[in-house]
C-alpha positions as CSV (number, residue, x, y, z in Angstrom):
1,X,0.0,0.0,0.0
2,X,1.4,3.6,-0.6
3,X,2.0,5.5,2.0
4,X,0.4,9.1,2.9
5,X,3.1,11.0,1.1
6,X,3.2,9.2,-2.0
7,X,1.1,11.6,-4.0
8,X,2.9,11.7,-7.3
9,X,2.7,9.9,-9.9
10,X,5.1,7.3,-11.0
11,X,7.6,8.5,-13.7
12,X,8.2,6.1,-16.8
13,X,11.6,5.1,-15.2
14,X,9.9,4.0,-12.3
15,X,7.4,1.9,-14.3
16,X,10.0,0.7,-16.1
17,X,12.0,-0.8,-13.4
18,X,8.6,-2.3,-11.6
19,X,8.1,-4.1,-15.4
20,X,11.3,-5.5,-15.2
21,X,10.5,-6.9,-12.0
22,X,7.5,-8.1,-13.4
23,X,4.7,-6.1,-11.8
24,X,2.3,-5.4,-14.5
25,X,-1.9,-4.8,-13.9
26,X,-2.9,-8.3,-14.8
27,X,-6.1,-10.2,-14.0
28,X,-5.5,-14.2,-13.6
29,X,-9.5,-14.1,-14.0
30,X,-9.1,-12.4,-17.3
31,X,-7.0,-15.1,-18.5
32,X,-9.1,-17.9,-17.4
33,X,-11.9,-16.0,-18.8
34,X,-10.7,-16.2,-22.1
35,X,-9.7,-19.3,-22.0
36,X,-12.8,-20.6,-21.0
37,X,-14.9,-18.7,-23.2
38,X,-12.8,-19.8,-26.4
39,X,-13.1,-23.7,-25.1
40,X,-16.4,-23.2,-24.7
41,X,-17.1,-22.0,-28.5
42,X,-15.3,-24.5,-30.1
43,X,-17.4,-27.7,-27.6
44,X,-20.7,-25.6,-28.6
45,X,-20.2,-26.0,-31.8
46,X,-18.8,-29.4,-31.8
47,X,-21.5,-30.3,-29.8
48,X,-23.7,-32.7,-32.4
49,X,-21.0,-34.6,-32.9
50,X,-19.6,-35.1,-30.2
51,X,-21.6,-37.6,-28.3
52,X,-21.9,-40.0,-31.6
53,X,-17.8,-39.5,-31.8
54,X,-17.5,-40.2,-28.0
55,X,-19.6,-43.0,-28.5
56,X,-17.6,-44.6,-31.6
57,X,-14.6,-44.4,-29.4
58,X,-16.1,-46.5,-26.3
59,X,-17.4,-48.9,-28.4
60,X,-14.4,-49.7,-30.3
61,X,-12.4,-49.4,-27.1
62,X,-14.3,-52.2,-25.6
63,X,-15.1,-54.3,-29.1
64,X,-10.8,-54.0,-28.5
65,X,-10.5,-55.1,-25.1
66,X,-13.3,-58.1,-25.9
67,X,-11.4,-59.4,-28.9
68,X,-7.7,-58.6,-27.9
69,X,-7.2,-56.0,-30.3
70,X,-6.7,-53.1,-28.1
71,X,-2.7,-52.7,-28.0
72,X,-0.6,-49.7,-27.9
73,X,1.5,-51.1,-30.6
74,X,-1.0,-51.0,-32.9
75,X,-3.1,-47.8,-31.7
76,X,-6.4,-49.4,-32.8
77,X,-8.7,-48.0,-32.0
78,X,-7.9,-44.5,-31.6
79,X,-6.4,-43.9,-35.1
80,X,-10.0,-44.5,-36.9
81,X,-11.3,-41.5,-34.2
82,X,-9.2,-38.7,-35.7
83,X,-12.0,-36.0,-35.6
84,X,-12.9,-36.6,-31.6
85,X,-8.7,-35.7,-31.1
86,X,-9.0,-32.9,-33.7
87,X,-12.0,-31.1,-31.8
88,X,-10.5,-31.9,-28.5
89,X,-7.6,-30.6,-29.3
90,X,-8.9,-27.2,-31.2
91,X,-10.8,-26.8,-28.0
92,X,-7.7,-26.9,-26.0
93,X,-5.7,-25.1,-28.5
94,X,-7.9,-22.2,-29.3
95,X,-8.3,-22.5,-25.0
96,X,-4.2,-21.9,-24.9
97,X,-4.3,-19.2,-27.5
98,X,-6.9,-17.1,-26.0
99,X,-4.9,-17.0,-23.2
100,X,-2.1,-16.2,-23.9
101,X,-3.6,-13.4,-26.3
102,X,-5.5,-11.9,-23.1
103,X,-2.3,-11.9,-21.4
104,X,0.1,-10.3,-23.8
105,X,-3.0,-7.5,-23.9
106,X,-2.8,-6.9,-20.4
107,X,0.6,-6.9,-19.9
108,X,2.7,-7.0,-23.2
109,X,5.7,-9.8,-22.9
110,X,7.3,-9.6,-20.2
111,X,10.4,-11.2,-18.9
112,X,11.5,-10.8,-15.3
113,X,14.6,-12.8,-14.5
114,X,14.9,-10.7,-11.2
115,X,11.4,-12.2,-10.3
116,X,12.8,-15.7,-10.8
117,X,16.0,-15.1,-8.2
118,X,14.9,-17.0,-4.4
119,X,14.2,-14.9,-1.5
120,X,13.8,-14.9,2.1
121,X,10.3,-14.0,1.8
122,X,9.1,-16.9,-0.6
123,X,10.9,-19.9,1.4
124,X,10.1,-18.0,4.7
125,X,7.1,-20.3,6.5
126,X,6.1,-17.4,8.9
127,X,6.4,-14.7,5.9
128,X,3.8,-17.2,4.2
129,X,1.6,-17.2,7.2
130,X,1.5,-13.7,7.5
131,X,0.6,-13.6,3.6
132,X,-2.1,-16.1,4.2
133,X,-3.7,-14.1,7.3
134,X,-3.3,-10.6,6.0
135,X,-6.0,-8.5,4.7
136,X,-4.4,-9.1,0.8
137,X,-5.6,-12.9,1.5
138,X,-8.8,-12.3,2.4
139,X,-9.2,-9.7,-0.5
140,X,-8.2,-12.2,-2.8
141,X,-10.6,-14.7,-0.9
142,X,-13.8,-12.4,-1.2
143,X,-12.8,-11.5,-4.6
144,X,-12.8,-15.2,-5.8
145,X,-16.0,-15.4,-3.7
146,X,-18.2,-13.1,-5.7
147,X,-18.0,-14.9,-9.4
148,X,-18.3,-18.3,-7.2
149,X,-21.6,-17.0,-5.5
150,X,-22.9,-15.8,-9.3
151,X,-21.8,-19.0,-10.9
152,X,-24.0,-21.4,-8.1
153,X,-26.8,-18.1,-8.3
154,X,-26.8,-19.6,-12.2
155,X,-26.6,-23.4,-11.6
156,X,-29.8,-23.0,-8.9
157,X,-31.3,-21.1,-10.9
158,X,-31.3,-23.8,-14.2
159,X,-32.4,-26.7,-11.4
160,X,-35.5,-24.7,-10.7
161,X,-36.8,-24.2,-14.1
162,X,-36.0,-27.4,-15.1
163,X,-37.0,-29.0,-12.2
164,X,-39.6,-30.9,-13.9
165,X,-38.1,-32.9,-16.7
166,X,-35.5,-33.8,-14.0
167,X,-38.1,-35.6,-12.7
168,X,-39.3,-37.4,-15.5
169,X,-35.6,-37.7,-17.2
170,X,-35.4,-41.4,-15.8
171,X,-38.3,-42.0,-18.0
172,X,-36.2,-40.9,-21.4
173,X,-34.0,-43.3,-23.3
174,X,-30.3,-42.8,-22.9
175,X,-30.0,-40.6,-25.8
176,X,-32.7,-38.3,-24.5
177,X,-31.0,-38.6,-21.0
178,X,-27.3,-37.3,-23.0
179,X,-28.8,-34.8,-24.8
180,X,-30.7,-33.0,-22.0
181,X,-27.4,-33.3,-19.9
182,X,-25.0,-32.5,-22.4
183,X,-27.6,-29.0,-22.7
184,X,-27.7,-28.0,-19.5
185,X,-24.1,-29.1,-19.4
186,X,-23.1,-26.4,-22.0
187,X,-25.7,-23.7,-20.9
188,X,-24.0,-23.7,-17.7
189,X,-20.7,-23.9,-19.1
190,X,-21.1,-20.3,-21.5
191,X,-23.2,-18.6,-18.7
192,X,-20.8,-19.3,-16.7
193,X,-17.4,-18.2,-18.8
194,X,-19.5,-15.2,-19.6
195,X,-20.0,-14.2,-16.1
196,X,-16.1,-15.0,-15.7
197,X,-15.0,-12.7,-18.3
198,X,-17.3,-10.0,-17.3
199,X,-15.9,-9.7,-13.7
200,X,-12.7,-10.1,-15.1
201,X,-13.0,-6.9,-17.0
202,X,-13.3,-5.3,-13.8
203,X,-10.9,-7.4,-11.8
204,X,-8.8,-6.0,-14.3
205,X,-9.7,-2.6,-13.7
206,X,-9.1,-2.8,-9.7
207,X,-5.5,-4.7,-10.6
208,X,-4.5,-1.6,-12.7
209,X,-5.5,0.5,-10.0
210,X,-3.4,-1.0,-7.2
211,X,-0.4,-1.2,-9.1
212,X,-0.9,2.6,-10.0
213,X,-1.8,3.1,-6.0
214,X,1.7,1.2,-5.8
215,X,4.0,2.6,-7.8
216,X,3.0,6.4,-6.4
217,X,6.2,8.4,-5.5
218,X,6.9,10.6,-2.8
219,X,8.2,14.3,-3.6
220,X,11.6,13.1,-2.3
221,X,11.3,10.4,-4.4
222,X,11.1,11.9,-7.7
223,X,13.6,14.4,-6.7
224,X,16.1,11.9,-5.7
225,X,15.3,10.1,-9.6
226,X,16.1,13.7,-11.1
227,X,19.5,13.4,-9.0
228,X,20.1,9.4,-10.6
229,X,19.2,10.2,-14.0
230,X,19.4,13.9,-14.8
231,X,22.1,14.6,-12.1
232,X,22.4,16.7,-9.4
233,X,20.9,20.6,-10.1
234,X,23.4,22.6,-8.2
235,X,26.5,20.8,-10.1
236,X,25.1,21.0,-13.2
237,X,24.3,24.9,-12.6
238,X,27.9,25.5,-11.9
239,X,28.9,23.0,-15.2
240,X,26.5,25.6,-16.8
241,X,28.4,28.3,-15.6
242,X,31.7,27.5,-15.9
243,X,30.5,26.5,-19.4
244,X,29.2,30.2,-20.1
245,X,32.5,31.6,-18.3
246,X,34.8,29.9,-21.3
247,X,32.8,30.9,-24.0
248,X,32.9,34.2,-22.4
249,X,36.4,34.4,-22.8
250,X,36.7,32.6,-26.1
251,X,34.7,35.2,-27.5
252,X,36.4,38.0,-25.9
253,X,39.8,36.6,-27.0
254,X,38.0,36.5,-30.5
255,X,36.8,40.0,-30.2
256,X,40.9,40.8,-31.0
257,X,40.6,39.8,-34.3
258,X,37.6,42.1,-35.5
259,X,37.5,44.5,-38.9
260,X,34.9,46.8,-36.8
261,X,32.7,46.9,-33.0
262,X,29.3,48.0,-33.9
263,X,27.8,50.0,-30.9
264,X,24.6,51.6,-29.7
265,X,26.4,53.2,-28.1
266,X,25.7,52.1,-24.5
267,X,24.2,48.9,-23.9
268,X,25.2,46.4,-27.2
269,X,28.3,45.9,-28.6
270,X,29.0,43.6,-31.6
271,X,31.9,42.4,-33.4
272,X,32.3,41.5,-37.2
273,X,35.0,39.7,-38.7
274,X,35.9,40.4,-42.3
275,X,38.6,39.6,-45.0
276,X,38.5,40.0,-48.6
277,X,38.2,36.3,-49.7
278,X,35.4,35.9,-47.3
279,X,31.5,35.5,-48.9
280,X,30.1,37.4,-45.9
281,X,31.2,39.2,-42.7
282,X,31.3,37.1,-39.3
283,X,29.9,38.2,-36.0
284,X,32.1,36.7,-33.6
285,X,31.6,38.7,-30.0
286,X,28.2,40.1,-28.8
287,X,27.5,41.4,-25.9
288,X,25.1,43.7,-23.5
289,X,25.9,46.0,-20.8
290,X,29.1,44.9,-19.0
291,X,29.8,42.5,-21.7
292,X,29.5,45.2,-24.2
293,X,31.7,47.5,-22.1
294,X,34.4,44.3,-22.1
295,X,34.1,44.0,-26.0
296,X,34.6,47.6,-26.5
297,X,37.2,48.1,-24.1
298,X,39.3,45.0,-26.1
299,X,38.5,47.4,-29.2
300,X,40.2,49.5,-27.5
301,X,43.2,47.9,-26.5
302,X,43.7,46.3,-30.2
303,X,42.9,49.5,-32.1
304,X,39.6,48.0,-33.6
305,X,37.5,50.8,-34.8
306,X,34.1,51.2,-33.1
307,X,31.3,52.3,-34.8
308,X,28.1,53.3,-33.7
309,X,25.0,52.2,-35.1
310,X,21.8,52.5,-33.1
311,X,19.8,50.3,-35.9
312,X,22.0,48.4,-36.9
313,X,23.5,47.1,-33.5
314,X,19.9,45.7,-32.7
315,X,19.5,44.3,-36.1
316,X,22.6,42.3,-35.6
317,X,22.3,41.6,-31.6
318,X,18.8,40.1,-32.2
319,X,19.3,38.2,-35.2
320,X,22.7,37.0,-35.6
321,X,24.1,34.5,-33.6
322,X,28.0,34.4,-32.7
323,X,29.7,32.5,-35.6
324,X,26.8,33.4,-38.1
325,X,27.2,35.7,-41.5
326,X,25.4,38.6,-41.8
327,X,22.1,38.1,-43.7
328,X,21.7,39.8,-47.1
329,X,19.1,42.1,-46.1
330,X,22.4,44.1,-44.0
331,X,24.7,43.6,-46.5
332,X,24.4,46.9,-48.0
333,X,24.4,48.7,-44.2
334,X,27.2,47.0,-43.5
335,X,28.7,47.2,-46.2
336,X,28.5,51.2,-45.6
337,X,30.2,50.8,-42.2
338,X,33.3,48.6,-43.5
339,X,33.6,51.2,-46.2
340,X,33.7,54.3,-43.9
341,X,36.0,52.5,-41.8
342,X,38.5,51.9,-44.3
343,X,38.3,54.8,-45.3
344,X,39.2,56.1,-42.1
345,X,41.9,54.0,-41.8
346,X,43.6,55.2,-45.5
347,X,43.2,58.4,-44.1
348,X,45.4,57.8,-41.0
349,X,48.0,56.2,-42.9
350,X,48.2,59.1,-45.3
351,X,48.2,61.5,-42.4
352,X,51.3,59.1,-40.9
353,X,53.0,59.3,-44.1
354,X,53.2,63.0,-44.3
355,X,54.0,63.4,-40.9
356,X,57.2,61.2,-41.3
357,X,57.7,63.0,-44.6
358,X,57.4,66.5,-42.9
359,X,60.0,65.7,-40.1
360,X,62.6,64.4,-42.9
């Protein structure tokens, strides 16, 4: 039973490790059910045959037994008798199939070699007595008691309307006596499976239930799950961070190797790579606020021209992530900025020329 702070529910992992101990919702009833039913069908409708087959076989077996025939070497009679095996079989087969079919639809296939490993509590005598007196064992005994009590409600009730011709059955010939028996025989026998398979159904329904009351996890349980599988929260967080703290500085060391810092001018700051024989130019450092500030102050240091554009700055911050090329739709803006820029930069090397030229 769960206990009073089990309120969650179970998490596939923990479903998984209960199938692999074997605990599935399965109904026992369901399967005998089925089974029943199916055997039933197939007798049914073997049914006006069967009594002359059964009959064949008797005969022969004591025509055998009078003359000296009847000898396992020679399997006389039973080999003329082929269709009373063949039905009996079916039955039985079509029995085994049903069953297994209502148990692979409750439960899929399912194999449990932890299940089969000995423990204290299956070889234990007073672990079994305690089994046998708790209030499991008597669920299971009520339980078994309610189809029971329907299937006798059904048997008293064909004895009271037939009560008459049971009187006057010893007056019939031997066929009529078989063929009123064999009826009531097989009346019971599909009332009865159908009864079966309908508390079944709902046996089913109440397993399915438990094991879902069972496999109900605690808060601490599912927290200490999300420790197993997902690991623990505060190390990953500082992973996460030291993570972020390297791509920081990869990105800032990057930042050396910029054509131009694009600026707002206060709170963005944004890098762009670009060389002649490349198709478009690179952002490689982004940044806001005190990461801006870093980027431009490593402008600074390198002699990387900063540049600032309100609209563009945005434009690039928002859509471009670091490592990816400019879209088309800025090439013409950016294009402007690289342009002024080297422009600026022809100009301070012609002013730096004349200068040296002046002091010769």
């Amino acid at each position: 039973m769960p206990e009073s702070n089990q309120t969650e529910q179970a998490t596939p992992r923990r479903r998984q490790k209960a199938r692999e101990k074997g605990q599935v919702s399965r109904s026992r009833d369901l399967i005998g059910a089925a089974s029943a039913i199916a055997a039933t069908i197939v007798l049914v409708s073997s049914m006006p045959s069967f009594p002359a087959l059964w009959r064949g076989l008797l005969r022969d077996c004591l025509d055998g037994a009078v003359s000296g025939n009847l000898r396992m070497e020679t399997m006389s009679p039973f080999t003329g008798h082929a269709r009373l095996f063949v039905a009996t079989g079916a039955a039985l087969g079509l029995g085994w199939i049903a069953a297994l079919g209502a148990a692979v639809a409750q439960g899929g296939l399912v194999f449990a070699p932890a299940s089969l490993l000995p423990t204290l509590s299956r070889i234990s005598p007073a672990a079994r007595l305690r089994q046998l007196f708790s209030i499991g064992a008597l669920r299971s005994l009520l339980k078994s008691l309610l189809p029971a009590g329907a299937v006798v409600y059904i048997g008293v009730g064909c004895l009271r309307r037939d009560w008459t011709s049971l009187l006057v059955l010893s007056a019939r010939n031997a066929r009529g006596v078989a063929s009123f028996t064999g009826g009531r025989v097989f009346e019971m026998a599909w009332k009865s499976a159908l009864v079966l398979l309908l508390w079944s159904f709902l046996d089913y329904v109440f397993e399915r239930r438990r094991l879902e009351n069972d496999l109900k996890m605690s808060r601490q349980e599912l927290r200490d799950e999300y420790k197993e599988t997902e690991g623990n929260p505060i190390i990953k967080s500082r992973i996460r961070r030291l993570q972020r703290a390297a791509r920081r500085r990869r990105m800032l060391e990057d930042t050396k190797r910029a054509a131009v810092v694009v600026t707002n001018p206060t709170s963005y700051a944004i890098a762009l790579e670009y060389h002649p024989d490349m198709a478009a130019p690179i952002v490689i450092a982004k940044g806001r606020n005190w990461l801006a500030s870093q980027i431009k102050e490593i402008a600074r240091w390198n002699n990387i021209p900063i540049v600032e554009n309100k609209p563009l700055a945005h434009l690039l911050y928002r859509t471009v992530e670091i490592g990816g090329s400019v879209p088309p739709k800025l090439y013409a803006v950016v294009a402007e900025v690289l342009a002024a820029v080297y422009r600026a930069q022809a100009r301070a090397l012609n002013g730096r020329a004349v200068s040296s030229e002046v002091r010769r």
